[in-house]
Structures are given as C-alpha cells and as structure tokens.
PDB file as gemmi writes it, atoms N, CA and C in Angstrom:
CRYST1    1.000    1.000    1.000  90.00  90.00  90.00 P 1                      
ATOM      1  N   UNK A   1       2.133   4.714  -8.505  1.00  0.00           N  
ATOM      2  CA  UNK A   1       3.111   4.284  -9.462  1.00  0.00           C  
ATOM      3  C   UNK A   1       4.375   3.797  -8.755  1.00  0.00           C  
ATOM      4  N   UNK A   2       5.090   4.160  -7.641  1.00  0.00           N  
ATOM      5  CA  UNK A   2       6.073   4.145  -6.762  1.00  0.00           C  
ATOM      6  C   UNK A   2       4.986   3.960  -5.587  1.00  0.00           C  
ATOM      7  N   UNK A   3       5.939   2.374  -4.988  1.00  0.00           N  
ATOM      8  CA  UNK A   3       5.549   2.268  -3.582  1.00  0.00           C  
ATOM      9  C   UNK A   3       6.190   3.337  -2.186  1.00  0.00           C  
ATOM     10  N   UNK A   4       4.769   3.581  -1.647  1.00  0.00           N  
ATOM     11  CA  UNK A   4       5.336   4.960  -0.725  1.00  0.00           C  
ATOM     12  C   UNK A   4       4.661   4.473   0.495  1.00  0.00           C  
ATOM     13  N   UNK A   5       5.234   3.405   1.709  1.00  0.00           N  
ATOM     14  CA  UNK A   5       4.794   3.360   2.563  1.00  0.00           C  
ATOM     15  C   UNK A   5       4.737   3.923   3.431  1.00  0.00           C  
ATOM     16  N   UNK A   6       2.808   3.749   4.195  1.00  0.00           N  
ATOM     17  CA  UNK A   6       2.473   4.806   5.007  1.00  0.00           C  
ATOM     18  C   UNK A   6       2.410   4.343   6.491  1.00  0.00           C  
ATOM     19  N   UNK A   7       3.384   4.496   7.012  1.00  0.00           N  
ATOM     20  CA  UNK A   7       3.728   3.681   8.508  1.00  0.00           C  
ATOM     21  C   UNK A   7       3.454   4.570   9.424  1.00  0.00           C  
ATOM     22  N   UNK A   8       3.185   3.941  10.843  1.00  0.00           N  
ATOM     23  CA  UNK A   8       2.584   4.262  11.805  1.00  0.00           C  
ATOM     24  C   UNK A   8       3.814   3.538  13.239  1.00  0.00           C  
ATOM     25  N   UNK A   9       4.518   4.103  13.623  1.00  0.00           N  
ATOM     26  CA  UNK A   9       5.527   3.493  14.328  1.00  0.00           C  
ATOM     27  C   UNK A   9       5.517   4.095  16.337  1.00  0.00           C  
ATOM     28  N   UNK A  10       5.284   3.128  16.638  1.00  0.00           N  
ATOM     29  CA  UNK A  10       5.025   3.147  18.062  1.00  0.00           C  
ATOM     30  C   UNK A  10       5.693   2.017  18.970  1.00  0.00           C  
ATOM     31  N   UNK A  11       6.388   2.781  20.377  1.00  0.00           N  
ATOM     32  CA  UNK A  11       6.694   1.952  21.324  1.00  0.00           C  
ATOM     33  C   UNK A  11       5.623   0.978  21.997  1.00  0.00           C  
ATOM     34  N   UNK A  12       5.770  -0.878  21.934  1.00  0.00           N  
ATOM     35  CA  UNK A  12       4.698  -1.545  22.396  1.00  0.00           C  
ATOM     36  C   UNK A  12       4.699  -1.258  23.651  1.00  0.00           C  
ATOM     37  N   UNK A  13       5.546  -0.967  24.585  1.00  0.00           N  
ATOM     38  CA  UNK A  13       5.143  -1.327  26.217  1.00  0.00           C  
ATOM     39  C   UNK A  13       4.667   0.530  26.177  1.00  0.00           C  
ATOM     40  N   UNK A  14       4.747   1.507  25.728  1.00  0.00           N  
ATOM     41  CA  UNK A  14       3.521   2.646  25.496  1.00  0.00           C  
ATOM     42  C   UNK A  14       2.547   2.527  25.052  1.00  0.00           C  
ATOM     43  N   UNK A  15       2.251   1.348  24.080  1.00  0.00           N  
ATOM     44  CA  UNK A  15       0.685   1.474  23.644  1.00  0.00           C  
ATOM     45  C   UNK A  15       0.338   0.118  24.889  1.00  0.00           C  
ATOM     46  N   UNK A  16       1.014  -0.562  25.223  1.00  0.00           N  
ATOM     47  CA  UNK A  16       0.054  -1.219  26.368  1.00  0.00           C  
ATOM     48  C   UNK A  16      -0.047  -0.727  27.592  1.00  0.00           C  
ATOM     49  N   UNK A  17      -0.033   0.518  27.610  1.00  0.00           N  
ATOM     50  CA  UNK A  17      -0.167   1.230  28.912  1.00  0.00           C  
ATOM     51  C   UNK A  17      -1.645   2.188  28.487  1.00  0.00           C  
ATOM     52  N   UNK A  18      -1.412   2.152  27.155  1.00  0.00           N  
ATOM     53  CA  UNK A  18      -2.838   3.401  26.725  1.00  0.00           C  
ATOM     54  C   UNK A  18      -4.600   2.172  27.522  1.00  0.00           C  
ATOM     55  N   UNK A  19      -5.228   3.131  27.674  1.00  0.00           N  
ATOM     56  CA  UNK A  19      -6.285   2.701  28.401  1.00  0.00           C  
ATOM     57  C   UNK A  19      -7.350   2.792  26.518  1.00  0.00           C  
ATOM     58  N   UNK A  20      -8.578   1.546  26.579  1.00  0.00           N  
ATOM     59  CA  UNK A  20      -9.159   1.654  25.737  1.00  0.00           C  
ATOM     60  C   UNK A  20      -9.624   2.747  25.033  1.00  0.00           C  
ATOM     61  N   UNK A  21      -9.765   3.704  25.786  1.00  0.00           N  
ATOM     62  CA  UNK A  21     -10.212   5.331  24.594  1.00  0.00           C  
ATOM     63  C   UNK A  21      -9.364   5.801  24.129  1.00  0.00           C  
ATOM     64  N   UNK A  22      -7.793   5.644  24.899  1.00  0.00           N  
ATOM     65  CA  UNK A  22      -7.082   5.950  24.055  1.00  0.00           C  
ATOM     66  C   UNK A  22      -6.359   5.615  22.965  1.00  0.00           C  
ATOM     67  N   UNK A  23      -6.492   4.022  22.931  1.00  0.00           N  
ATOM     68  CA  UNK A  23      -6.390   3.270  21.778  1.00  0.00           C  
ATOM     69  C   UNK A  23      -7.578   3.500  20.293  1.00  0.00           C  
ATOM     70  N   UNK A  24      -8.677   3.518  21.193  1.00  0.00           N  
ATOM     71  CA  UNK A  24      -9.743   4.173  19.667  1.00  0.00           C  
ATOM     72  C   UNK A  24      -9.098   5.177  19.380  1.00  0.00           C  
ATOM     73  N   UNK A  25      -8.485   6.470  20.029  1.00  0.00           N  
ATOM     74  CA  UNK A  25      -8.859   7.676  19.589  1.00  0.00           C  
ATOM     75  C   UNK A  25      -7.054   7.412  18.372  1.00  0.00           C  
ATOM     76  N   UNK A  26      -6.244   6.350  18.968  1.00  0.00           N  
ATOM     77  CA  UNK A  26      -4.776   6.575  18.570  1.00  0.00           C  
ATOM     78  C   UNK A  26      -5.120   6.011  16.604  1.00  0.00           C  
ATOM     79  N   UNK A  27      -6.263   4.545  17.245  1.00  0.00           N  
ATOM     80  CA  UNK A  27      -6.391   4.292  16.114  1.00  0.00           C  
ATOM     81  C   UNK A  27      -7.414   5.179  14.743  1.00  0.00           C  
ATOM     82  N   UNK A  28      -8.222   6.181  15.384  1.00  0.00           N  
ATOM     83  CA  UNK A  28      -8.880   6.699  14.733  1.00  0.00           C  
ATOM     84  C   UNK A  28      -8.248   8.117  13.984  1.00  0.00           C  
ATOM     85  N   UNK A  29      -7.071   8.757  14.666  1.00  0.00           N  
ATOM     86  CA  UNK A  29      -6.308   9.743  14.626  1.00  0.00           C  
ATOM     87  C   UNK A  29      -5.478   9.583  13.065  1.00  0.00           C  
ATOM     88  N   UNK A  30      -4.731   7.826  13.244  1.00  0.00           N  
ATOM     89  CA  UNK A  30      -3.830   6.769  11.996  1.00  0.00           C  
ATOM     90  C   UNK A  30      -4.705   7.089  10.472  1.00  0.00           C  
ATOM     91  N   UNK A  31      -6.511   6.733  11.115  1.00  0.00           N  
ATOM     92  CA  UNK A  31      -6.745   6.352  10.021  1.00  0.00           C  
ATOM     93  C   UNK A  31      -7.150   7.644   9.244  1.00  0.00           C  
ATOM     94  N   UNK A  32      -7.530   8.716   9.934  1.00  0.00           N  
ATOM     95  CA  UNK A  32      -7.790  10.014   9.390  1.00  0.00           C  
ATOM     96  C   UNK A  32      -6.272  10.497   8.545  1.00  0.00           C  
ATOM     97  N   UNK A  33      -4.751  10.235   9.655  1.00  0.00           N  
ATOM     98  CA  UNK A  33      -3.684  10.496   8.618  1.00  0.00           C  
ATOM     99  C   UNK A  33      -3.314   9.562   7.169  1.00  0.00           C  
ATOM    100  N   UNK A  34      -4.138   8.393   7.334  1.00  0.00           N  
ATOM    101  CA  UNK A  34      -3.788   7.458   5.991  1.00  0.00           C  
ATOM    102  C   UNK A  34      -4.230   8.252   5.532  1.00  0.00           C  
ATOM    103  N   UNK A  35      -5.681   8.572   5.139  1.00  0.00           N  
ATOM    104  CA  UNK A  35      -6.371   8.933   4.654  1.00  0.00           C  
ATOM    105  C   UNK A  35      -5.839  10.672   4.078  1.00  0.00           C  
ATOM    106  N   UNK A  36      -5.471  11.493   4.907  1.00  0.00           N  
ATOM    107  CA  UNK A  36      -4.979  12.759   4.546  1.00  0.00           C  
ATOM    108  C   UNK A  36      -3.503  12.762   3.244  1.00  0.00           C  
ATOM    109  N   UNK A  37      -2.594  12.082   4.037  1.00  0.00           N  
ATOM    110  CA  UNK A  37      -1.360  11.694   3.023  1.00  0.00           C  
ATOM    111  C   UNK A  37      -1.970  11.107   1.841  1.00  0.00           C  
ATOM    112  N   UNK A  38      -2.695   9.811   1.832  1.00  0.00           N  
ATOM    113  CA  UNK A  38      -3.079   9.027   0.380  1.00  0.00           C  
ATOM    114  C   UNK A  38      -3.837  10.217  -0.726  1.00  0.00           C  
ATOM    115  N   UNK A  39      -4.550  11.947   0.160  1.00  0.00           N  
ATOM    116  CA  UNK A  39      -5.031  12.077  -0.742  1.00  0.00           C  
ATOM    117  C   UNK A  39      -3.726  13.197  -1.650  1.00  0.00           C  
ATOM    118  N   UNK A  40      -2.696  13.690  -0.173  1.00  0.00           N  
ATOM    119  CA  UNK A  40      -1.494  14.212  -1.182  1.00  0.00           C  
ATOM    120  C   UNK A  40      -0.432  13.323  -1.949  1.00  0.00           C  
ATOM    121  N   UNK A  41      -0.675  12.489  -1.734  1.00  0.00           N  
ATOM    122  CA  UNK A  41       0.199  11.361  -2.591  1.00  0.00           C  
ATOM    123  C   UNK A  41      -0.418  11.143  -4.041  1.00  0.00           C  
ATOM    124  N   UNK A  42      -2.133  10.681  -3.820  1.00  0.00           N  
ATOM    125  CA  UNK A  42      -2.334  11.032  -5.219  1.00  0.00           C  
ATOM    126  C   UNK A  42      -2.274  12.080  -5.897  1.00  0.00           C  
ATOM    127  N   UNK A  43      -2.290  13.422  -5.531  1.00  0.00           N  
ATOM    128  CA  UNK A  43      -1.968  14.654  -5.774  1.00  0.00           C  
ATOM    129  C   UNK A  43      -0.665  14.777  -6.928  1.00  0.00           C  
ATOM    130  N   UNK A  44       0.352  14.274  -5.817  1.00  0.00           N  
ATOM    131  CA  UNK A  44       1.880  14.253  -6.129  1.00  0.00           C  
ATOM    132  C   UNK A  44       1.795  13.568  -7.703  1.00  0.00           C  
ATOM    133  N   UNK A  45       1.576  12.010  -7.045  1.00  0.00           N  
ATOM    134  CA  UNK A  45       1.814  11.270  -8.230  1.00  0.00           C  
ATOM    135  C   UNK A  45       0.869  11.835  -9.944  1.00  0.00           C  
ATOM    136  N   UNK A  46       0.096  12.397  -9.485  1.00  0.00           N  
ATOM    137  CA  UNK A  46      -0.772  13.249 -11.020  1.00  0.00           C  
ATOM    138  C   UNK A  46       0.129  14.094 -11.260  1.00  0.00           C  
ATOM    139  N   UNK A  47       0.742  14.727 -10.748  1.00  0.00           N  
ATOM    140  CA  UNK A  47       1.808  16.085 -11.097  1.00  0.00           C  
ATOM    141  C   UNK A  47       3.298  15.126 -11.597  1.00  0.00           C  
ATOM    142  N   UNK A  48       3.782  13.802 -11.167  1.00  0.00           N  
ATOM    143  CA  UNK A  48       4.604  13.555 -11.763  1.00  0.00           C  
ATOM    144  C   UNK A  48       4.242  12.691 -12.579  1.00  0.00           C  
ATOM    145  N   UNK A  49       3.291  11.655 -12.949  1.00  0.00           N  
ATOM    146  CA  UNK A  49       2.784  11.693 -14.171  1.00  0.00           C  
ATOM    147  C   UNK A  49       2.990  12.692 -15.517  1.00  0.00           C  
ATOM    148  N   UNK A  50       2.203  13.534 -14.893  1.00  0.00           N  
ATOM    149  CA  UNK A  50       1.898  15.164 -16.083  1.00  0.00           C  
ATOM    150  C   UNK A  50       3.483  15.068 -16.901  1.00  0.00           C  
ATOM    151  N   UNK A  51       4.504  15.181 -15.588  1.00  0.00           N  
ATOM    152  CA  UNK A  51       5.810  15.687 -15.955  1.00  0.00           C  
ATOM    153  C   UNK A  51       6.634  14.586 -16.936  1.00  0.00           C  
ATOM    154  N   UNK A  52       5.992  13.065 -16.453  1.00  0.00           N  
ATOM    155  CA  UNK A  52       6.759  12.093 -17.488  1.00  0.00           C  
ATOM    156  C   UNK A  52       6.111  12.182 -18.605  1.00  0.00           C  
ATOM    157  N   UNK A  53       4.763  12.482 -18.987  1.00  0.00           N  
ATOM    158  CA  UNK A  53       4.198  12.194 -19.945  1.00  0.00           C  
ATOM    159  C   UNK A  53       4.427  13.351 -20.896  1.00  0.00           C  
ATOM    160  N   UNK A  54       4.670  14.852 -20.269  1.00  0.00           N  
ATOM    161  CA  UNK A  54       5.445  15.461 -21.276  1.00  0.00           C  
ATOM    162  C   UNK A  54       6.791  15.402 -21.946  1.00  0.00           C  
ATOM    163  N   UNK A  55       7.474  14.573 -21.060  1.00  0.00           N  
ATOM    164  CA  UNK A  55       8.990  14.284 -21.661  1.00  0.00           C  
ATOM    165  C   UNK A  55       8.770  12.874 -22.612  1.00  0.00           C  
ATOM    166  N   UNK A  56       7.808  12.352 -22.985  1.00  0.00           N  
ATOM    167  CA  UNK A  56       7.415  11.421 -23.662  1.00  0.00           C  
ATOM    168  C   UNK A  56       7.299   9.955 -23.139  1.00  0.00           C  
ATOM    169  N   UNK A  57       7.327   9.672 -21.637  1.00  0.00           N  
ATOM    170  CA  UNK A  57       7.039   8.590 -20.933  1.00  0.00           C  
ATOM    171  C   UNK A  57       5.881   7.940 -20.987  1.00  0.00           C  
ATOM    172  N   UNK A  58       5.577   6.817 -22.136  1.00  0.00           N  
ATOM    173  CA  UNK A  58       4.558   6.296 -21.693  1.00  0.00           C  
ATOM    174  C   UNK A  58       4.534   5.240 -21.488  1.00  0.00           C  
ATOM    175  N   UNK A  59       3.142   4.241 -20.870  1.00  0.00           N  
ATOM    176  CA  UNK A  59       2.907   3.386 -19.975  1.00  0.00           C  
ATOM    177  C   UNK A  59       1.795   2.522 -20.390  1.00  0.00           C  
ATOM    178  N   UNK A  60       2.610   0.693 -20.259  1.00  0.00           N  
ATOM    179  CA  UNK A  60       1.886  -0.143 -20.744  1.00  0.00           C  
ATOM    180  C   UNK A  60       1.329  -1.087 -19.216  1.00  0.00           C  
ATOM    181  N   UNK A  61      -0.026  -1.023 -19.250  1.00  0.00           N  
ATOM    182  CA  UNK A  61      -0.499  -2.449 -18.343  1.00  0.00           C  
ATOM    183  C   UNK A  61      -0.020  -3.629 -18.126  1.00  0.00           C  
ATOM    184  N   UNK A  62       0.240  -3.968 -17.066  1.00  0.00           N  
ATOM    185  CA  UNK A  62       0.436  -5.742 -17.310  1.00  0.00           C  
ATOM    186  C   UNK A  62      -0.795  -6.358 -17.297  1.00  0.00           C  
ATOM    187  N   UNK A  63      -0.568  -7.185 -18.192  1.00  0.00           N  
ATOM    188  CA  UNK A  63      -1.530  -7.950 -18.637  1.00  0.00           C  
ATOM    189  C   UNK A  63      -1.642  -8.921 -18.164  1.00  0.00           C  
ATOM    190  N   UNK A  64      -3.060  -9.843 -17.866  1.00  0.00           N  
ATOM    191  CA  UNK A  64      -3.006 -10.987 -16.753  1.00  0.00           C  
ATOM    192  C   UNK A  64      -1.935 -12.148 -16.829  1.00  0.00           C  
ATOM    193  N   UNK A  65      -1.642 -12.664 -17.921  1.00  0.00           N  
ATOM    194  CA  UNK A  65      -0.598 -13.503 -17.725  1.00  0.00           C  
ATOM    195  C   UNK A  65       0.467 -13.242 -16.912  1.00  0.00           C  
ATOM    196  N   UNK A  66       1.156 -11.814 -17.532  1.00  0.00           N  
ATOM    197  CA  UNK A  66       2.225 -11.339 -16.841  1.00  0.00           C  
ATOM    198  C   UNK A  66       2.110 -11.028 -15.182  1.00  0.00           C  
ATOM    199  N   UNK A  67       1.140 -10.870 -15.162  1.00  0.00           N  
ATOM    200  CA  UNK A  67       0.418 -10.125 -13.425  1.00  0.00           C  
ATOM    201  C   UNK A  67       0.449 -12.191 -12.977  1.00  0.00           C  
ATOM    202  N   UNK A  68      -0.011 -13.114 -13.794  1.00  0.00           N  
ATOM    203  CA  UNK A  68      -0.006 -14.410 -13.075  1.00  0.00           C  
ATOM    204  C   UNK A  68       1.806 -14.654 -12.718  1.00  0.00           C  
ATOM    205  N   UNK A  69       2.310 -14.670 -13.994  1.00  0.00           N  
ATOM    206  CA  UNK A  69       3.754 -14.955 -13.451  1.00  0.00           C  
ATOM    207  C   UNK A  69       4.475 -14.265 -13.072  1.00  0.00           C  
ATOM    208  N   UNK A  70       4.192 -12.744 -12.558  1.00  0.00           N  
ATOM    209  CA  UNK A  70       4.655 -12.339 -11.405  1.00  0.00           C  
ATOM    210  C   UNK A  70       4.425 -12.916  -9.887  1.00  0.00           C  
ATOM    211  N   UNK A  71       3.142 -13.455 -10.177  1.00  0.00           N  
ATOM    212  CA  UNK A  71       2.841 -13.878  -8.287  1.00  0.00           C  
ATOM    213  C   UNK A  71       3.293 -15.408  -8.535  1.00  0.00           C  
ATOM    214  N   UNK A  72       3.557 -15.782  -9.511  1.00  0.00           N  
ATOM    215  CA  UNK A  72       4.478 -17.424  -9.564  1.00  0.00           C  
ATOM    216  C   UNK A  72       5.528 -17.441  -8.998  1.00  0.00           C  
ATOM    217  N   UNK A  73       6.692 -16.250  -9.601  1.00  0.00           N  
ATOM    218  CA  UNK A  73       7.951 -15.760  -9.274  1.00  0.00           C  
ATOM    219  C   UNK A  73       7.460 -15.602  -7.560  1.00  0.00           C  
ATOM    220  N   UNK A  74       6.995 -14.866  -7.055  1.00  0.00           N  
ATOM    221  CA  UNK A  74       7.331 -14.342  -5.818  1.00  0.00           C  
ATOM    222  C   UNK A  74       6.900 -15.286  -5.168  1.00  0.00           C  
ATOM    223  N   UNK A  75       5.891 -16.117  -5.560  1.00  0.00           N  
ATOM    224  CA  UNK A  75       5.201 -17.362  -4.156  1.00  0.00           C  
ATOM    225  C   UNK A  75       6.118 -17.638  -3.248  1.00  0.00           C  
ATOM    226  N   UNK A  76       7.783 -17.954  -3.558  1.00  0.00           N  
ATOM    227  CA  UNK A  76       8.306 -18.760  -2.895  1.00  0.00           C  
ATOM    228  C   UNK A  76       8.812 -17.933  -1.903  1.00  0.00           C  
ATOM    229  N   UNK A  77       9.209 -16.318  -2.026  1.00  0.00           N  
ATOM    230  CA  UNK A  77       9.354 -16.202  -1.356  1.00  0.00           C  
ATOM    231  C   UNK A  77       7.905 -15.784   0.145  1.00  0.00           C  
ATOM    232  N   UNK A  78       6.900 -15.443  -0.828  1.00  0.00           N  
ATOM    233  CA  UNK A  78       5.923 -15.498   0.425  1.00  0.00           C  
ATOM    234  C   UNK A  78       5.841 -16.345   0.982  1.00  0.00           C  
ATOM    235  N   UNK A  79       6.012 -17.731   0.317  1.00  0.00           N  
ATOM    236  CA  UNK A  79       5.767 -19.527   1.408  1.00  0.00           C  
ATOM    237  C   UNK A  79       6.988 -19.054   2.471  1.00  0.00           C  
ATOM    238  N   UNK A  80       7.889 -18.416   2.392  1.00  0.00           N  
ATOM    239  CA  UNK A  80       9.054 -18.463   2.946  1.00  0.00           C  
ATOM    240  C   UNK A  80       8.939 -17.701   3.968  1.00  0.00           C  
ATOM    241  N   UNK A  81       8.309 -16.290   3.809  1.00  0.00           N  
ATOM    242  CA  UNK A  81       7.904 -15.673   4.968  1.00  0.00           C  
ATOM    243  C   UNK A  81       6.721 -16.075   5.936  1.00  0.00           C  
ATOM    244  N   UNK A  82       5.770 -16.468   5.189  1.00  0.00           N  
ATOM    245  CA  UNK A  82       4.578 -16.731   6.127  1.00  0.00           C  
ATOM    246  C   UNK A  82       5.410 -18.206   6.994  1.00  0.00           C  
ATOM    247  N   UNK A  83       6.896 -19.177   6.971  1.00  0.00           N  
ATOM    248  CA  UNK A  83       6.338 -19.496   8.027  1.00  0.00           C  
ATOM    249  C   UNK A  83       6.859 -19.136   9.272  1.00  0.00           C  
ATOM    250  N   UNK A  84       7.074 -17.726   9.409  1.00  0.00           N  
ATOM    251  CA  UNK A  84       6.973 -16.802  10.238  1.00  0.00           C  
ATOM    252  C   UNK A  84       5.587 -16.814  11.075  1.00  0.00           C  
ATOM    253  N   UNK A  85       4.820 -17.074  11.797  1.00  0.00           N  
ATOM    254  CA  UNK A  85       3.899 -16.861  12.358  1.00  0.00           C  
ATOM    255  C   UNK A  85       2.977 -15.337  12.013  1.00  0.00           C  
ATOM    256  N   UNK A  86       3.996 -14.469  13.487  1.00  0.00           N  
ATOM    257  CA  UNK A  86       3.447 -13.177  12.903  1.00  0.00           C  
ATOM    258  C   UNK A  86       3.968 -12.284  11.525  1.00  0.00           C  
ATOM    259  N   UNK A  87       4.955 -12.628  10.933  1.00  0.00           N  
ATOM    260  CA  UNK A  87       5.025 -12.131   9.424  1.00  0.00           C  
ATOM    261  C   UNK A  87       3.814 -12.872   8.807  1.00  0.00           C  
ATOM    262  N   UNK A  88       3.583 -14.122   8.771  1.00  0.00           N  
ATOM    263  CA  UNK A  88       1.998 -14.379   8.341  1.00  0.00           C  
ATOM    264  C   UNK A  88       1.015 -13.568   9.029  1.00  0.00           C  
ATOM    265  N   UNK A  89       0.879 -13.023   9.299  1.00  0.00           N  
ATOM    266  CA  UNK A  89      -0.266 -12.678   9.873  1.00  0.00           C  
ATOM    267  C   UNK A  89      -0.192 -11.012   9.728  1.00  0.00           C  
ATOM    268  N   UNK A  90       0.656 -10.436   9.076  1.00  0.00           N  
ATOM    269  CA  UNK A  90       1.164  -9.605   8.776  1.00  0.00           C  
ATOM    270  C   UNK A  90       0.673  -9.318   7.461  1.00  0.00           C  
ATOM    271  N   UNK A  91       1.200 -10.561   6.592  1.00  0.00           N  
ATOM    272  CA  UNK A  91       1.020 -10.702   5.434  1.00  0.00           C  
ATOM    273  C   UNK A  91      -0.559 -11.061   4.902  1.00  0.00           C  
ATOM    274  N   UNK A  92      -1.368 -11.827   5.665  1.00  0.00           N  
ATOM    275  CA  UNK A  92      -2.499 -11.450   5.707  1.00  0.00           C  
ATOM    276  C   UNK A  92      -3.555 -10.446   6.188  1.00  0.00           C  
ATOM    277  N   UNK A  93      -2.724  -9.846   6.410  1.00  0.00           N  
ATOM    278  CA  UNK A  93      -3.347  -8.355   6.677  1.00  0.00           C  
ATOM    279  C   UNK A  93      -3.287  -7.473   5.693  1.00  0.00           C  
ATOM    280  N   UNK A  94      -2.023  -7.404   5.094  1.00  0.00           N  
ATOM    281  CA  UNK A  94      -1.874  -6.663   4.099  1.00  0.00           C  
ATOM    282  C   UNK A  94      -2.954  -7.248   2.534  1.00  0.00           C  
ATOM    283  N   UNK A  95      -2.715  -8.526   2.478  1.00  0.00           N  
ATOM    284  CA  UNK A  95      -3.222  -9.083   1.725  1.00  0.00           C  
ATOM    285  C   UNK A  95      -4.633  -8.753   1.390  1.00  0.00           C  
ATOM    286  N   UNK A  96      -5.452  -8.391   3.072  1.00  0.00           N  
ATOM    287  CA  UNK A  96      -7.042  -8.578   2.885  1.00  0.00           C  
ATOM    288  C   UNK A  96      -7.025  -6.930   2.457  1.00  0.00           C  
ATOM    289  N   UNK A  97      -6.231  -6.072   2.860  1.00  0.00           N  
ATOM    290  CA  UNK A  97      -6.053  -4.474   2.782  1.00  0.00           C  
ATOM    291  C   UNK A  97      -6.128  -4.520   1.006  1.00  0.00           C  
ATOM    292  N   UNK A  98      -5.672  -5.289   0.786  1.00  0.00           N  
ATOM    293  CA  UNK A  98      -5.133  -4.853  -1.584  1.00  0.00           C  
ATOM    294  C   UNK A  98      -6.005  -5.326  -1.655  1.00  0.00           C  
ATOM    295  N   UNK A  99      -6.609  -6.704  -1.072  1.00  0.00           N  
ATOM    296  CA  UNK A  99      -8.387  -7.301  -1.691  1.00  0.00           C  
ATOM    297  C   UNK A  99      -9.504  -6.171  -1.864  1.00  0.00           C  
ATOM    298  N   UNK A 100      -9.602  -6.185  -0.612  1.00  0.00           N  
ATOM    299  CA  UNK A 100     -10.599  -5.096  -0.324  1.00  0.00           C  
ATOM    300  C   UNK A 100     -10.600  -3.322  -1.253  1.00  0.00           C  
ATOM    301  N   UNK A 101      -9.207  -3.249  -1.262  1.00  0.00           N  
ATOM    302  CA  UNK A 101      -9.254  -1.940  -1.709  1.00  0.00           C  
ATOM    303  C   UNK A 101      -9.954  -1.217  -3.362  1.00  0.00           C  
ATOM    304  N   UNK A 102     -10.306  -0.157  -3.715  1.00  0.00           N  
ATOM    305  CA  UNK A 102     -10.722  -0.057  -4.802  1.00  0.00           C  
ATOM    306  C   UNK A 102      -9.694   0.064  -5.803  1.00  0.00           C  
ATOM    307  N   UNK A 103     -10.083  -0.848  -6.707  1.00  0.00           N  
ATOM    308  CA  UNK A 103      -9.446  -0.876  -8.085  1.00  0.00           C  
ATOM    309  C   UNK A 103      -8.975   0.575  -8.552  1.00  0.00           C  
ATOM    310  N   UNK A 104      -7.777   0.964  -8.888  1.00  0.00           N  
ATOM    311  CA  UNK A 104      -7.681   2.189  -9.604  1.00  0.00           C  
ATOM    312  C   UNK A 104      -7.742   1.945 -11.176  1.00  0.00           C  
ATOM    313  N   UNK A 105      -7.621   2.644 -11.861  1.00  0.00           N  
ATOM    314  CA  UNK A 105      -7.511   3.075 -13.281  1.00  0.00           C  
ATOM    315  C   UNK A 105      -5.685   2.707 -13.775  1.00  0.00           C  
ATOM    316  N   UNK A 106      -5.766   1.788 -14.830  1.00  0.00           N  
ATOM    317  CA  UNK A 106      -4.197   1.853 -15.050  1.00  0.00           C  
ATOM    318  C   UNK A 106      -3.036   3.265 -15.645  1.00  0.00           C  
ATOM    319  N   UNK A 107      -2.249   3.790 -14.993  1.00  0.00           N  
ATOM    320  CA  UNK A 107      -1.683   4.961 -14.848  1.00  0.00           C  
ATOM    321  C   UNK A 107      -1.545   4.900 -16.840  1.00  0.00           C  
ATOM    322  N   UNK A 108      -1.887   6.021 -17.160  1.00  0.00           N  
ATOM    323  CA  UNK A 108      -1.644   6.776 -18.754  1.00  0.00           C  
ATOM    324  C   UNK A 108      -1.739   7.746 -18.466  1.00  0.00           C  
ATOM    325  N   UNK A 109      -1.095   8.276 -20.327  1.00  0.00           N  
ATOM    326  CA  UNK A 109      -0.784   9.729 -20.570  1.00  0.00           C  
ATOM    327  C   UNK A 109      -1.856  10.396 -21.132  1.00  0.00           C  
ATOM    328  N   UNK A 110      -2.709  11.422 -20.864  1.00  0.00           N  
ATOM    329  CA  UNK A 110      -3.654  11.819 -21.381  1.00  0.00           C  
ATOM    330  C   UNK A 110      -3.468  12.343 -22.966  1.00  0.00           C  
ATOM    331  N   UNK A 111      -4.552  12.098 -24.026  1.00  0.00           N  
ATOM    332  CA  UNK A 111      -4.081  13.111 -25.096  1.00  0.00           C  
ATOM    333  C   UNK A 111      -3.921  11.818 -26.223  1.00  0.00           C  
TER     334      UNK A 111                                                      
END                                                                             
C-alpha cells in the first residue's frame, strides 16, 4: 500500500575486489533478505490494513483508464530520465522486476 524500498547499498571499488564466489554468495545472501523483509512487510501492511479498516478506511481500485492516465502523466518524466544511460538501464530493470512480478489482490476491507 506504501512504497517501502528494499535497498542493498555497497562500496563499488569493495565489490570489485570480491572474487566470483563471493559475488554469488553476496548476491544470493540480497536475495534470501528481499525475500525475508517482503514477507514482514506483508505481515505489517495486513496489520495496518486491519487497523484502517476498523476506523472506517476504505479502498477503491484504479481502474484502467485511470491506471492509463497515470502512466500518460508520468511518461515525460520517464523520457526524461532514461536519457540518462545508466538511469535507463536502471529503469529497465525495475521495469522487467513489476512485469514479471505476481499480480497481488487489490488492498480491501474484509466484511
């Protein structure tokens, strides 16, 4: 419901000193912690859900139009970043990460 980024922050001239196993093991270590946090984050976010939906907070979908002219609004500034090289390439990373990922359920109040 709230963006909660899950960053991974490292000195480059230390990771180009790591020898290949230790790059698997740095990258395999990341993906076990995405994975640990995303599952207390969804945790969190069900418990503050619970808490808005008893104070009477509830919650409407955007609907595809609105979801289209949101990414109308922002294009310009993505044309603007990608022509950044590596911010493109950044941005297509992230990009193939939300493709790929599984669809959730749109956040409601049970009941």
């Amino acid at each position: 419901m709230w963006p909660r980024p899950i960053v991974l922050v490292a000195n480059t001239k230390v990771l180009e000193r790591l020898g290949e196993d230790q790059r698997k093991l740095l990258h395999k270590a990341a993906r076990q912690a995405v994975h640990g946090v995303g599952a207390h984050l969804r945790e969190e976010e069900t418990r503050d859900l619970e808490g808005l939906c008893a104070r009477g907070q509830r919650f409407a979908p955007a609907i595809p139009v609105q979801l289209a002219a949101l990414r109308r609004a922002l294009q310009p500034v993505y044309d603007r970043l990608s022509r950044d090289r590596h911010t493109k390439e950044y941005l297509d990373a992230v990009t193939t990460l939300v493709r790929d990922a599984p669809a959730e359920p749109p956040m409601a109040c049970k009941g």
